[in-house]
mmCIF file of the protein (N, C-alpha, C, O) and its ligand, coordinates in Angstrom:
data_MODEL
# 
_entry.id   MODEL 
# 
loop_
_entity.id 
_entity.type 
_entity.pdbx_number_of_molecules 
1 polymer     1 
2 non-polymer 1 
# 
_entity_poly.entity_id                      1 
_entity_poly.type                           'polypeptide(L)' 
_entity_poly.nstd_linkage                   no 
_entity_poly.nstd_monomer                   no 
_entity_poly.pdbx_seq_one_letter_code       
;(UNK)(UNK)(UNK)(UNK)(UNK)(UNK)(UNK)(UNK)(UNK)(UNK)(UNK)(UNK)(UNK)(UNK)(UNK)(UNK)
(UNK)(UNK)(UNK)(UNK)(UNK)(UNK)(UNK)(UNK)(UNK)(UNK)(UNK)(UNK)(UNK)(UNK)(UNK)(UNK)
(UNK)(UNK)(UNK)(UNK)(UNK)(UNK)(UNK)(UNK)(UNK)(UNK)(UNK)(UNK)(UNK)(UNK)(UNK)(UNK)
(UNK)(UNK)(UNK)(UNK)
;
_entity_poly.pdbx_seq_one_letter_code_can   XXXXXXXXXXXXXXXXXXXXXXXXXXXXXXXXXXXXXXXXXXXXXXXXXXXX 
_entity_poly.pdbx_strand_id                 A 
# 
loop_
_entity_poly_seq.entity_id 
_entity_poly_seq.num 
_entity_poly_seq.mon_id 
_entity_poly_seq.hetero 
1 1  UNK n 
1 2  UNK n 
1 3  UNK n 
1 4  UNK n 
1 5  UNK n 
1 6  UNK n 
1 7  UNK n 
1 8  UNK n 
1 9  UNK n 
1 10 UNK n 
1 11 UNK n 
1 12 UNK n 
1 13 UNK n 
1 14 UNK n 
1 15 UNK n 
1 16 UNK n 
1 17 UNK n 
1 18 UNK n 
1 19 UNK n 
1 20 UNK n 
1 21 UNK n 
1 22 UNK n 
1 23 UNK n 
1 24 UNK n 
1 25 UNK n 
1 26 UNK n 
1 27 UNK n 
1 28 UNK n 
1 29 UNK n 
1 30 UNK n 
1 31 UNK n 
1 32 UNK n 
1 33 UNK n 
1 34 UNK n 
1 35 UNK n 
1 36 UNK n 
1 37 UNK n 
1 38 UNK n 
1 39 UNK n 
1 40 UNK n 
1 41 UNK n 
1 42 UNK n 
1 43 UNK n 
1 44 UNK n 
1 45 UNK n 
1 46 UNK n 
1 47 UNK n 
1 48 UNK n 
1 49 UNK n 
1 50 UNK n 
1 51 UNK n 
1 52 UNK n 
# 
loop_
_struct_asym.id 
_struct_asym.entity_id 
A 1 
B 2 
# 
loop_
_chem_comp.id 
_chem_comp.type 
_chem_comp.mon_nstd_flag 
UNK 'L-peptide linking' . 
ZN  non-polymer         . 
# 
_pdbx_entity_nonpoly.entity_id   2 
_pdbx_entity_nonpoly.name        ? 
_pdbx_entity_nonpoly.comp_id     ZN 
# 
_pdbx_nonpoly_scheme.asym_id         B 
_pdbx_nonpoly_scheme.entity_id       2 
_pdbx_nonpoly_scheme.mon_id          ZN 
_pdbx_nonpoly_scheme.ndb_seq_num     1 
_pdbx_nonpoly_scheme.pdb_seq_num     101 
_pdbx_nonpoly_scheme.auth_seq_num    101 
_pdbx_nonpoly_scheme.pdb_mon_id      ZN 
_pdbx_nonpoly_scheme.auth_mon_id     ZN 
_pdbx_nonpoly_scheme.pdb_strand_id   A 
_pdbx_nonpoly_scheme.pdb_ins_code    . 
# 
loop_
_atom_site.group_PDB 
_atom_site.id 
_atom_site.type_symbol 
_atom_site.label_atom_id 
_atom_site.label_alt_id 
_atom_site.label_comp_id 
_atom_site.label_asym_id 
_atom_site.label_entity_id 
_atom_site.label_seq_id 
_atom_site.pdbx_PDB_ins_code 
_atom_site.Cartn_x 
_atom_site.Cartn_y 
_atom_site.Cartn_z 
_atom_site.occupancy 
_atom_site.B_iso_or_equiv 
_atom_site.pdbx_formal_charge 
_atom_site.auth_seq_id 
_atom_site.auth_comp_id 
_atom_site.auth_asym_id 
_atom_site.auth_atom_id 
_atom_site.pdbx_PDB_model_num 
ATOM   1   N  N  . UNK A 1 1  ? -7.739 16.305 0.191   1.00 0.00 ? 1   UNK A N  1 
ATOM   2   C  CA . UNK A 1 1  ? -6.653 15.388 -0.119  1.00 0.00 ? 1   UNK A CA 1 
ATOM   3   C  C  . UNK A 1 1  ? -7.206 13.999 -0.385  1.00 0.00 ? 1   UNK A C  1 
ATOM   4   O  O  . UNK A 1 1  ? -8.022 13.517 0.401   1.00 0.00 ? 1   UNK A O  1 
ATOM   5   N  N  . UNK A 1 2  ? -6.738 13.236 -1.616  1.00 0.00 ? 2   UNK A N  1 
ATOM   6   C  CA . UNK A 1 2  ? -7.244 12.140 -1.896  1.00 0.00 ? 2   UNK A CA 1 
ATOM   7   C  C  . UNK A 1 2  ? -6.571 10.981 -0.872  1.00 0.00 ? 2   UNK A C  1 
ATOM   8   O  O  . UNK A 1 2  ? -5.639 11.401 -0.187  1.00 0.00 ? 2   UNK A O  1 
ATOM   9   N  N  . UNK A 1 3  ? -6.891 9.768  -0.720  1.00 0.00 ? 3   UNK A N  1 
ATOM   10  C  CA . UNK A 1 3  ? -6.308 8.855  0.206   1.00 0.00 ? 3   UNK A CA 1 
ATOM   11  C  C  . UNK A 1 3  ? -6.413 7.771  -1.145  1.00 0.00 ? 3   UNK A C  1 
ATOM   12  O  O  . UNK A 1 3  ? -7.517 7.717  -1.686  1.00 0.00 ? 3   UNK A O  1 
ATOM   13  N  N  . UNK A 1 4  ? -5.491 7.054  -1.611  1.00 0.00 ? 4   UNK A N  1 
ATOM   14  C  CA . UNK A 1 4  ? -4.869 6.369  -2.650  1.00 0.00 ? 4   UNK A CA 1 
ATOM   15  C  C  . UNK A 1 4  ? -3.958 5.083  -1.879  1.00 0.00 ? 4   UNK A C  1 
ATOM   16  O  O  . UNK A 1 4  ? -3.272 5.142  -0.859  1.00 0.00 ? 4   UNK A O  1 
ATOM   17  N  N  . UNK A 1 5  ? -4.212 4.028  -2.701  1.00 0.00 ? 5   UNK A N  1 
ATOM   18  C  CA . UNK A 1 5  ? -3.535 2.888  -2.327  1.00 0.00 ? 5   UNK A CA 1 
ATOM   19  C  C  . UNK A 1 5  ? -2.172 2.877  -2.723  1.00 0.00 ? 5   UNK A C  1 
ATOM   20  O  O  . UNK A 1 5  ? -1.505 2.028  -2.131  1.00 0.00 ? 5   UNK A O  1 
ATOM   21  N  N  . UNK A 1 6  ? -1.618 3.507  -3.476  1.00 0.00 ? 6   UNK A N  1 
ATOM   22  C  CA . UNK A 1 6  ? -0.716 3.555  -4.027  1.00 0.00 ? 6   UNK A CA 1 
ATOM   23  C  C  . UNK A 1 6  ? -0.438 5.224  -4.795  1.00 0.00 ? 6   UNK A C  1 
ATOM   24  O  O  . UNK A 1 6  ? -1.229 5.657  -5.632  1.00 0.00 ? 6   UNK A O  1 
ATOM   25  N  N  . UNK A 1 7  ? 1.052  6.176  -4.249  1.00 0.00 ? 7   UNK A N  1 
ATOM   26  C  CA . UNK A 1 7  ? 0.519  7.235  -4.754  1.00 0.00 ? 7   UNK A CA 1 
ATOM   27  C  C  . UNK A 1 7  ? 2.233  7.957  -5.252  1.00 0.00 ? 7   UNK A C  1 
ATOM   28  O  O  . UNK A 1 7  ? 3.259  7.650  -4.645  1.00 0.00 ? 7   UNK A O  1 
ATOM   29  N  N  . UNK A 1 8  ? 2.206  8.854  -6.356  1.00 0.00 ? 8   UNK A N  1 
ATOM   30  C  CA . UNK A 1 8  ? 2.706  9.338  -7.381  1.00 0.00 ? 8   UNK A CA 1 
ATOM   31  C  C  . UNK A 1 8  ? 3.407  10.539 -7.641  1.00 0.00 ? 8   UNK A C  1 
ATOM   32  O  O  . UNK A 1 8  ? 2.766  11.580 -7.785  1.00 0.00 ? 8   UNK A O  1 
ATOM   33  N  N  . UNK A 1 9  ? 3.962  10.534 -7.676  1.00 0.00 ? 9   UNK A N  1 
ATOM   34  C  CA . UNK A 1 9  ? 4.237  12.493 -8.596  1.00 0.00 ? 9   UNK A CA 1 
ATOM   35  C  C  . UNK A 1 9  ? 3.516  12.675 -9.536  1.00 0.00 ? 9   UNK A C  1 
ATOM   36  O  O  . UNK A 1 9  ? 3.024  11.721 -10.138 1.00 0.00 ? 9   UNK A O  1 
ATOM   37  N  N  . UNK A 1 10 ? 3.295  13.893 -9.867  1.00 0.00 ? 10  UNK A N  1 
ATOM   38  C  CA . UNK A 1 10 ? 2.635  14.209 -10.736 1.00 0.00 ? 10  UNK A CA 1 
ATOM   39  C  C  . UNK A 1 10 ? 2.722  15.009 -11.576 1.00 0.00 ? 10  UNK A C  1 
ATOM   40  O  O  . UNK A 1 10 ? 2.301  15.061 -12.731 1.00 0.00 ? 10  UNK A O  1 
ATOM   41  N  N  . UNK A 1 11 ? 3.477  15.865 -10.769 1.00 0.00 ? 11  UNK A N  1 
ATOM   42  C  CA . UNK A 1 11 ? 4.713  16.637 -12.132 1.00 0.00 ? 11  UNK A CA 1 
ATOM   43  C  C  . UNK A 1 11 ? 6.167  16.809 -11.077 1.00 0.00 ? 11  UNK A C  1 
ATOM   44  O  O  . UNK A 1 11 ? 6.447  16.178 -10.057 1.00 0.00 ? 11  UNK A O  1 
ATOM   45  N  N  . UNK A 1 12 ? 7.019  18.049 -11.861 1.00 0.00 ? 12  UNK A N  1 
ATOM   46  C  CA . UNK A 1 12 ? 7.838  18.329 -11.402 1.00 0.00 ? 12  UNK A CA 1 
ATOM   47  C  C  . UNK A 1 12 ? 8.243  18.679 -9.953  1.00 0.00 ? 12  UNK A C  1 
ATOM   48  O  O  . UNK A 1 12 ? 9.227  18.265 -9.340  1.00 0.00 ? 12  UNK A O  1 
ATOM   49  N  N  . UNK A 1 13 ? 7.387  19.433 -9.579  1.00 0.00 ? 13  UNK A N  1 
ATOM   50  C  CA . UNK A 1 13 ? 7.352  20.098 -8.460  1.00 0.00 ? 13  UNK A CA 1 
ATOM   51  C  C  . UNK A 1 13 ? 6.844  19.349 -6.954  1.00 0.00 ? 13  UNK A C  1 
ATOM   52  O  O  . UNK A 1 13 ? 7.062  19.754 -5.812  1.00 0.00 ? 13  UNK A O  1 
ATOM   53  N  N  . UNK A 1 14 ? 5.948  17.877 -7.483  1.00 0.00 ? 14  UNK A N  1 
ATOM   54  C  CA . UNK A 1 14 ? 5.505  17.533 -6.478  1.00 0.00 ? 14  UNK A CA 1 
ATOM   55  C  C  . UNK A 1 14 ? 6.964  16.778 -5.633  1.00 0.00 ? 14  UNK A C  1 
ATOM   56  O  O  . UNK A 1 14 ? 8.031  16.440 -6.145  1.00 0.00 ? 14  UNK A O  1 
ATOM   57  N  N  . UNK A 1 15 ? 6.509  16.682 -4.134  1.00 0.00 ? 15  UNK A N  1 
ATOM   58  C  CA . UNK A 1 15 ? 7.687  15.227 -3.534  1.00 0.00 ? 15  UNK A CA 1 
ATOM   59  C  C  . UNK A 1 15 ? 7.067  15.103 -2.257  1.00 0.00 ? 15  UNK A C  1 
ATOM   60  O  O  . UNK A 1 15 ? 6.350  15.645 -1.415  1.00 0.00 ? 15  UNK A O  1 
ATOM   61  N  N  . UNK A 1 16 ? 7.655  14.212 -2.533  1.00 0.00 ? 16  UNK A N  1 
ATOM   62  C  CA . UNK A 1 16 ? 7.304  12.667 -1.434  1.00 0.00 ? 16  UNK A CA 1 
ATOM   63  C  C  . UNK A 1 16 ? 7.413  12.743 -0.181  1.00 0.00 ? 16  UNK A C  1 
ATOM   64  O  O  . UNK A 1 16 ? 8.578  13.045 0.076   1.00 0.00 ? 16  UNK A O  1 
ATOM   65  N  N  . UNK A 1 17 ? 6.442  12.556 1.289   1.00 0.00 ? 17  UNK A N  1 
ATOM   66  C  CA . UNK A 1 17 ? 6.958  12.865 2.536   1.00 0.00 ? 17  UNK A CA 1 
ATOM   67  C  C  . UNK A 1 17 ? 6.187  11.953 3.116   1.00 0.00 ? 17  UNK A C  1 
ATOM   68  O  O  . UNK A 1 17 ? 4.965  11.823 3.037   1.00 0.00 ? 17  UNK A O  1 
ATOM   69  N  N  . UNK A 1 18 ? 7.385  10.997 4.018   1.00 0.00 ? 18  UNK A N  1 
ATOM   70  C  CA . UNK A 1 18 ? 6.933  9.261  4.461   1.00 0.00 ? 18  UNK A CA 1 
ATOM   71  C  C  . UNK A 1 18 ? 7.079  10.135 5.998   1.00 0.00 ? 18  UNK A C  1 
ATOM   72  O  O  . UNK A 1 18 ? 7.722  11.085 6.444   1.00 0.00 ? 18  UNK A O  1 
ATOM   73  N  N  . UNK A 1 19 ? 5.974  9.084  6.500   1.00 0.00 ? 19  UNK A N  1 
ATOM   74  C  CA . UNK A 1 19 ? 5.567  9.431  8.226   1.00 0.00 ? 19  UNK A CA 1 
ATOM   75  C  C  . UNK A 1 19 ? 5.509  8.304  9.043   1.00 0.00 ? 19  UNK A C  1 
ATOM   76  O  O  . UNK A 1 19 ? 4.700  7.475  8.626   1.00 0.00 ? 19  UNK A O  1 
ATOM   77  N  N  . UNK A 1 20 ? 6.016  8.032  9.931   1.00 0.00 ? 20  UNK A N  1 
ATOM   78  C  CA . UNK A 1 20 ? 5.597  6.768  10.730  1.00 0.00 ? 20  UNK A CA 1 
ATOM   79  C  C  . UNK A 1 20 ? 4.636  7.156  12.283  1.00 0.00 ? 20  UNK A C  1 
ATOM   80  O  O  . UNK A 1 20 ? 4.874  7.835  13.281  1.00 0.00 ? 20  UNK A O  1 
ATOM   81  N  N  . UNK A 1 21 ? 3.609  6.408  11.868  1.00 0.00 ? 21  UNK A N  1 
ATOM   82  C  CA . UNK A 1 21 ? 2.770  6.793  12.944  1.00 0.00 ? 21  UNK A CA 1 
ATOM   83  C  C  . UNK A 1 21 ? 3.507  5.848  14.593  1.00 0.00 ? 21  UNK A C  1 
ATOM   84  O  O  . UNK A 1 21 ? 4.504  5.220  14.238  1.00 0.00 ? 21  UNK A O  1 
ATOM   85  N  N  . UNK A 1 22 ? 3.332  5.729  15.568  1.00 0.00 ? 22  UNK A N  1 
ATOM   86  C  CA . UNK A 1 22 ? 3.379  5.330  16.784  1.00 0.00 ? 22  UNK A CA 1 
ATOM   87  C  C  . UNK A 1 22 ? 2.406  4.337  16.950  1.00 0.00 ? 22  UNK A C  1 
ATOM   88  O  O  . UNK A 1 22 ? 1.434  4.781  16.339  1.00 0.00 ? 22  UNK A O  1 
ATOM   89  N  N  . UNK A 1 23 ? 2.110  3.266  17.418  1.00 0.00 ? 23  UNK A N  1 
ATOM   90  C  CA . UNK A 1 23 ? 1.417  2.388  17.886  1.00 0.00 ? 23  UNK A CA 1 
ATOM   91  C  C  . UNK A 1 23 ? -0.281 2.697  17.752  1.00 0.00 ? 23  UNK A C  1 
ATOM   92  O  O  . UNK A 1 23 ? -1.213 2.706  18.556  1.00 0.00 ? 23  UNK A O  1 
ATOM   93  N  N  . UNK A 1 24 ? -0.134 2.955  16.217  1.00 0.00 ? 24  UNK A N  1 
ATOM   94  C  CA . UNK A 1 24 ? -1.740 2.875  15.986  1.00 0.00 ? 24  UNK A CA 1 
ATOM   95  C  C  . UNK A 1 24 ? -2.780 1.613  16.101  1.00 0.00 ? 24  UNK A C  1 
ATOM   96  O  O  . UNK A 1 24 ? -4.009 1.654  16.168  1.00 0.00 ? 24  UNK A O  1 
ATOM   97  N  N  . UNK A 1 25 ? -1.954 0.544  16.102  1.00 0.00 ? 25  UNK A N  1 
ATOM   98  C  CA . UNK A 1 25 ? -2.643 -0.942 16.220  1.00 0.00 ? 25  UNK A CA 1 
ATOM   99  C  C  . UNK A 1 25 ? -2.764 -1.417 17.623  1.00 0.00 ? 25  UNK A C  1 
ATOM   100 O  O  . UNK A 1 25 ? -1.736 -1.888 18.109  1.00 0.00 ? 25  UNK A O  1 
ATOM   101 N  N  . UNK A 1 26 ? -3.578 -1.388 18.186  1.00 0.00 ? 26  UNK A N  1 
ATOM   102 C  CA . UNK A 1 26 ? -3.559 -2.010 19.520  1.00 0.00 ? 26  UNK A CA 1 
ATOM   103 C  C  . UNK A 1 26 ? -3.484 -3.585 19.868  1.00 0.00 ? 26  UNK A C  1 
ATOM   104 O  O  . UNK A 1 26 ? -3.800 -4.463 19.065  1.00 0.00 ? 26  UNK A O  1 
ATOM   105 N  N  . UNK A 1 27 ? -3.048 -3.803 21.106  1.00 0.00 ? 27  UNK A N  1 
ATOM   106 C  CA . UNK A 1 27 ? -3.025 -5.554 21.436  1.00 0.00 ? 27  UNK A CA 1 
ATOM   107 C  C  . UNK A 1 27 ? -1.904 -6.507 20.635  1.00 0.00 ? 27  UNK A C  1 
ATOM   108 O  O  . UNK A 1 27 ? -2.006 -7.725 20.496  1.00 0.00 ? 27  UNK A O  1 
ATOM   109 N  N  . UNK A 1 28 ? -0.657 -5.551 20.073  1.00 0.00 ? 28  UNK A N  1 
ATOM   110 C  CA . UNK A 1 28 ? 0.414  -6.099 19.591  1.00 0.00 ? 28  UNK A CA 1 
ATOM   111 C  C  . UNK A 1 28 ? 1.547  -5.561 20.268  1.00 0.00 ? 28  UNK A C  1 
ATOM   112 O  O  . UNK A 1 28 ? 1.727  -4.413 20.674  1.00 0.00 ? 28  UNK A O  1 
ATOM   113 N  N  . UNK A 1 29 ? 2.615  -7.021 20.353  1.00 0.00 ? 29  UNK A N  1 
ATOM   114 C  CA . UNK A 1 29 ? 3.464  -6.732 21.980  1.00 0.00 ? 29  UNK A CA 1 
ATOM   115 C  C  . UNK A 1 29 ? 4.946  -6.074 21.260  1.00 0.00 ? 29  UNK A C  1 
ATOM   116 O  O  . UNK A 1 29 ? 5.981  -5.691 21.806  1.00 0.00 ? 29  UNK A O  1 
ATOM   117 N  N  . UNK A 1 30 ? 4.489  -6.139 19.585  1.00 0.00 ? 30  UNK A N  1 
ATOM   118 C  CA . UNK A 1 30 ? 5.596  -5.398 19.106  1.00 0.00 ? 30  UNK A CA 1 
ATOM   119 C  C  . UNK A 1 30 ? 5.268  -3.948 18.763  1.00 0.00 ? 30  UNK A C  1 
ATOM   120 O  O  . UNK A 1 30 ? 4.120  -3.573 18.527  1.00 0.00 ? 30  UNK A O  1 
ATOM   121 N  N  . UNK A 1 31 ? 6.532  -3.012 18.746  1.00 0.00 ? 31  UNK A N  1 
ATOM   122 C  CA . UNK A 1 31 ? 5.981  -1.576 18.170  1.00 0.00 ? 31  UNK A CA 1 
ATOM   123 C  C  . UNK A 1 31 ? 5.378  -1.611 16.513  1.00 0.00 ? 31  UNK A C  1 
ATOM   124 O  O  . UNK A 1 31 ? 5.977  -1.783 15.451  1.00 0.00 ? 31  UNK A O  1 
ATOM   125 N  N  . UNK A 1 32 ? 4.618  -1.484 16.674  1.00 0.00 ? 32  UNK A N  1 
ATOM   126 C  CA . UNK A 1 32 ? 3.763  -1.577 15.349  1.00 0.00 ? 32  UNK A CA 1 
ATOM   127 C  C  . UNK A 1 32 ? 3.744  -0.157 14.732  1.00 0.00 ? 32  UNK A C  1 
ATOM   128 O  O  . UNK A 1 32 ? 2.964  0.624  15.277  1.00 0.00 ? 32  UNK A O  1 
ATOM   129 N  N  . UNK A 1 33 ? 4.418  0.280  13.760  1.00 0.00 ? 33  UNK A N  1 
ATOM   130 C  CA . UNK A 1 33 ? 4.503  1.531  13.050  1.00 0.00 ? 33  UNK A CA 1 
ATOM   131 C  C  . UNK A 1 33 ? 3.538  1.973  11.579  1.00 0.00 ? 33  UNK A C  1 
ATOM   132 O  O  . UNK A 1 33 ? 3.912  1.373  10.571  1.00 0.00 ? 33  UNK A O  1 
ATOM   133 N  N  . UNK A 1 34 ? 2.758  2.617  11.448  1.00 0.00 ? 34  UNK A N  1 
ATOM   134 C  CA . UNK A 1 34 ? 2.014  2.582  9.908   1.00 0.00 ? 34  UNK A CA 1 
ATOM   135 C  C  . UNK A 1 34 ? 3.123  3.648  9.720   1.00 0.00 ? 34  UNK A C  1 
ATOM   136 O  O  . UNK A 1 34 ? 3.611  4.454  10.512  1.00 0.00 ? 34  UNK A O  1 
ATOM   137 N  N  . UNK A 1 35 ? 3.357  3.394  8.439   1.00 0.00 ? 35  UNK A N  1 
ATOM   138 C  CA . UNK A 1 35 ? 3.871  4.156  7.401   1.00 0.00 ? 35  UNK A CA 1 
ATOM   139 C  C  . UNK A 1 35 ? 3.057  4.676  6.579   1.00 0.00 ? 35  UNK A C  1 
ATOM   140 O  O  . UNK A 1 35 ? 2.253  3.971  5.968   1.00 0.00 ? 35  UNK A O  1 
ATOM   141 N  N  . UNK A 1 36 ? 3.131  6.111  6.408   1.00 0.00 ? 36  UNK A N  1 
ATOM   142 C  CA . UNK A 1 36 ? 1.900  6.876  5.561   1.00 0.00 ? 36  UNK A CA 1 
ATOM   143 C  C  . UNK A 1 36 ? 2.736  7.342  4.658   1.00 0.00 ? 36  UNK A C  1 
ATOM   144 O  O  . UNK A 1 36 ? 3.918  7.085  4.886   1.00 0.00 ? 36  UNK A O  1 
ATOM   145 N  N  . UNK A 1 37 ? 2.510  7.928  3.735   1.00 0.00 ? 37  UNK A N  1 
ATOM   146 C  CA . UNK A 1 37 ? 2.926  8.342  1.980   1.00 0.00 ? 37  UNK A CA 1 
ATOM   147 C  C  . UNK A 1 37 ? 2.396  9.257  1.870   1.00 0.00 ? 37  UNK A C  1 
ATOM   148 O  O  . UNK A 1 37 ? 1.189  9.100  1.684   1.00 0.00 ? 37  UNK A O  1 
ATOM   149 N  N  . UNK A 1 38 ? 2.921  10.772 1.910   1.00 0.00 ? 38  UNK A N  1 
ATOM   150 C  CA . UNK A 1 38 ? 2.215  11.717 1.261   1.00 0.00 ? 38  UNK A CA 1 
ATOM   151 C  C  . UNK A 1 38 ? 2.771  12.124 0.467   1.00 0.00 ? 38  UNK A C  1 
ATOM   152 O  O  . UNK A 1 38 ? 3.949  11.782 0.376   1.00 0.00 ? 38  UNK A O  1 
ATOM   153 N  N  . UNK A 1 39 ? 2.125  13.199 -0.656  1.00 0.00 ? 39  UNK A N  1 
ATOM   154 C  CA . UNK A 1 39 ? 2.559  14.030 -1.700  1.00 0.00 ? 39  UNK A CA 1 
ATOM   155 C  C  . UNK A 1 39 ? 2.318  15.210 -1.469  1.00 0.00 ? 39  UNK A C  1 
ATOM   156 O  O  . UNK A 1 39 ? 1.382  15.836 -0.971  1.00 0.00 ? 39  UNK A O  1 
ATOM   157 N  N  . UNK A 1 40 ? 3.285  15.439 -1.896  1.00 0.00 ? 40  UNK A N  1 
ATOM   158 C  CA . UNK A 1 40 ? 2.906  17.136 -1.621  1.00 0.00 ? 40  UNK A CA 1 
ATOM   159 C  C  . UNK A 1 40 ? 3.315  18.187 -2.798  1.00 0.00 ? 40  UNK A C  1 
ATOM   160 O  O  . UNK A 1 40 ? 4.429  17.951 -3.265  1.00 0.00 ? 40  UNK A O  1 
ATOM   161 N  N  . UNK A 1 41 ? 2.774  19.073 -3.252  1.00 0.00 ? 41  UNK A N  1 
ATOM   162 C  CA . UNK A 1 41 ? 2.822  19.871 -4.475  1.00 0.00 ? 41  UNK A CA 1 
ATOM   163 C  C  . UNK A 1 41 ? 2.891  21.495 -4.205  1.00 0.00 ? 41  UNK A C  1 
ATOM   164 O  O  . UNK A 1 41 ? 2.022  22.220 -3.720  1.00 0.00 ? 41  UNK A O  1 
ATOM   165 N  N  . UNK A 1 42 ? 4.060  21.790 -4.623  1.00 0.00 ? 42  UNK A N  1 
ATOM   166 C  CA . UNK A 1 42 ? 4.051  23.890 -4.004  1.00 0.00 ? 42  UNK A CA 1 
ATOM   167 C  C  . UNK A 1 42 ? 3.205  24.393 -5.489  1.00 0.00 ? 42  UNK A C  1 
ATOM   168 O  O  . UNK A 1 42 ? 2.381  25.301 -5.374  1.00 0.00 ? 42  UNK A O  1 
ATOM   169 N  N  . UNK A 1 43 ? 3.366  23.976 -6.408  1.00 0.00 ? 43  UNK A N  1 
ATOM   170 C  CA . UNK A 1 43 ? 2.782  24.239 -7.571  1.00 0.00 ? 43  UNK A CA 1 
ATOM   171 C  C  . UNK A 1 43 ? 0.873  24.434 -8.435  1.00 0.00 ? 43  UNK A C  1 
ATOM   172 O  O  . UNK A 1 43 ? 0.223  25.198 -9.149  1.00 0.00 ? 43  UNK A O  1 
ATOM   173 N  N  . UNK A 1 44 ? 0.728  22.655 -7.419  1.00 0.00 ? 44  UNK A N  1 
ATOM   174 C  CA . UNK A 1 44 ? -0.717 22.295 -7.701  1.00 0.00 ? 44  UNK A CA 1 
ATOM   175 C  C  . UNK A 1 44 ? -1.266 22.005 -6.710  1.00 0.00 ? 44  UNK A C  1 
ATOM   176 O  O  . UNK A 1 44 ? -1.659 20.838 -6.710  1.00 0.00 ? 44  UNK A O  1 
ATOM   177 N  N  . UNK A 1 45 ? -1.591 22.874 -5.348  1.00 0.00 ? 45  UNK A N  1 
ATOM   178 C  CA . UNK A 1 45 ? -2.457 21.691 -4.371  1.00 0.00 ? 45  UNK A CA 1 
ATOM   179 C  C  . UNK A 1 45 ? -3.257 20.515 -4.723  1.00 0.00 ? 45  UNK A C  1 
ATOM   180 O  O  . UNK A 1 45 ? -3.582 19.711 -3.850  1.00 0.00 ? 45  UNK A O  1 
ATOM   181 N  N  . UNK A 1 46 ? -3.557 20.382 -5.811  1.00 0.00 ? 46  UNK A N  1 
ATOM   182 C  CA . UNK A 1 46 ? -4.580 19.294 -6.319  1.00 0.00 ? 46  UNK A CA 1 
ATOM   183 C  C  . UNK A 1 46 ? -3.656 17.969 -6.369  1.00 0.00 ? 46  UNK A C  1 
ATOM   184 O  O  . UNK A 1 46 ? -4.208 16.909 -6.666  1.00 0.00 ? 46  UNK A O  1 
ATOM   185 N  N  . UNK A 1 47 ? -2.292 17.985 -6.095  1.00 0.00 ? 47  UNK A N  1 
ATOM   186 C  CA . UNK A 1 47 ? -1.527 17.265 -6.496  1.00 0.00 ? 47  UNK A CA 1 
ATOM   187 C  C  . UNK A 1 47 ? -1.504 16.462 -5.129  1.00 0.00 ? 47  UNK A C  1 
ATOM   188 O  O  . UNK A 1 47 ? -1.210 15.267 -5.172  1.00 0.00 ? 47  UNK A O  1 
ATOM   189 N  N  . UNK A 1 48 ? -1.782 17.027 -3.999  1.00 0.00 ? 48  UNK A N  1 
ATOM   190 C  CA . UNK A 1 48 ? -1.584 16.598 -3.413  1.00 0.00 ? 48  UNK A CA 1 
ATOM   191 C  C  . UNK A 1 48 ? -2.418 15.083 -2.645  1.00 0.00 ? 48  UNK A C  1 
ATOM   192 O  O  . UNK A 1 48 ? -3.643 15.120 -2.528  1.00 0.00 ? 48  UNK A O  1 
ATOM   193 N  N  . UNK A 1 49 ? -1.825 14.129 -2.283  1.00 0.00 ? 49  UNK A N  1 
ATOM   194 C  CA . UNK A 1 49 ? -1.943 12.774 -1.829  1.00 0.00 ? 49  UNK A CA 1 
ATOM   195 C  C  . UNK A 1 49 ? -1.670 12.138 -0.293  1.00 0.00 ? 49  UNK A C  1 
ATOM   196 O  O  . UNK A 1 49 ? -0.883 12.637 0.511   1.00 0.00 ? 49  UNK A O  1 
ATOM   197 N  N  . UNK A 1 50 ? -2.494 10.915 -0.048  1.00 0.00 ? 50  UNK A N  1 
ATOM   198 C  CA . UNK A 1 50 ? -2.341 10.263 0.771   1.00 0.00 ? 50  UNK A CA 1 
ATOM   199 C  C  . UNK A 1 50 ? -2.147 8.735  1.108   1.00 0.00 ? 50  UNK A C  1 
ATOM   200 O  O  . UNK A 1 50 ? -3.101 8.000  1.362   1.00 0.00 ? 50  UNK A O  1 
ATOM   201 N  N  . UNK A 1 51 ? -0.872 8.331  1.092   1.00 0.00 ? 51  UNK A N  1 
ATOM   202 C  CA . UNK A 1 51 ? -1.668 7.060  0.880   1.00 0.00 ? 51  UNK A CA 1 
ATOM   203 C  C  . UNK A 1 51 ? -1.430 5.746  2.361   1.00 0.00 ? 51  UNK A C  1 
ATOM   204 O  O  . UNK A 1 51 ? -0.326 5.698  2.904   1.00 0.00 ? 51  UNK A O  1 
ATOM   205 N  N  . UNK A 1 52 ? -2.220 5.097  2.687   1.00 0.00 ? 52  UNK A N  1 
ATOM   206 C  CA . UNK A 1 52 ? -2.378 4.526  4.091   1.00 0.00 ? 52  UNK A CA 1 
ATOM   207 C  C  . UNK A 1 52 ? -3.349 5.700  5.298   1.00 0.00 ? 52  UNK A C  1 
ATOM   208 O  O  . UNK A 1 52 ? -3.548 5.359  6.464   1.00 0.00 ? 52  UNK A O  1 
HETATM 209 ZN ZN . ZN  B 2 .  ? 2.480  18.473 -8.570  1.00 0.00 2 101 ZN  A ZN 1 
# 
């Protein structure tokens, strides 16, 4: 899986699946969430993406 700064469809079949991680940043007194971006493809595994 590629890891991309910014990431896409690529055809029809691919879609989009957002994740929020839990307090991956330490020493911050707020909940600090990363948001990750994946792609996902039933068609092309190659399609598939990461991004964060
Ligand atoms: Zn695709």
């Amino acid at each position: 899986m590629k890891v991309q700064a910014s990431v896409k469809k690529r055809c029809p079949h691919c879609y989009i699946v957002i994740r929020t991680k839990k307090g991956s940043q330490k020493g911050r007194k707020k909940k600090a969430r990363k948001r990750v971006v994946y792609v996902y493809c039933k068609a092309n595994p190659r399609h598939k993406q990461k991004q964060g």
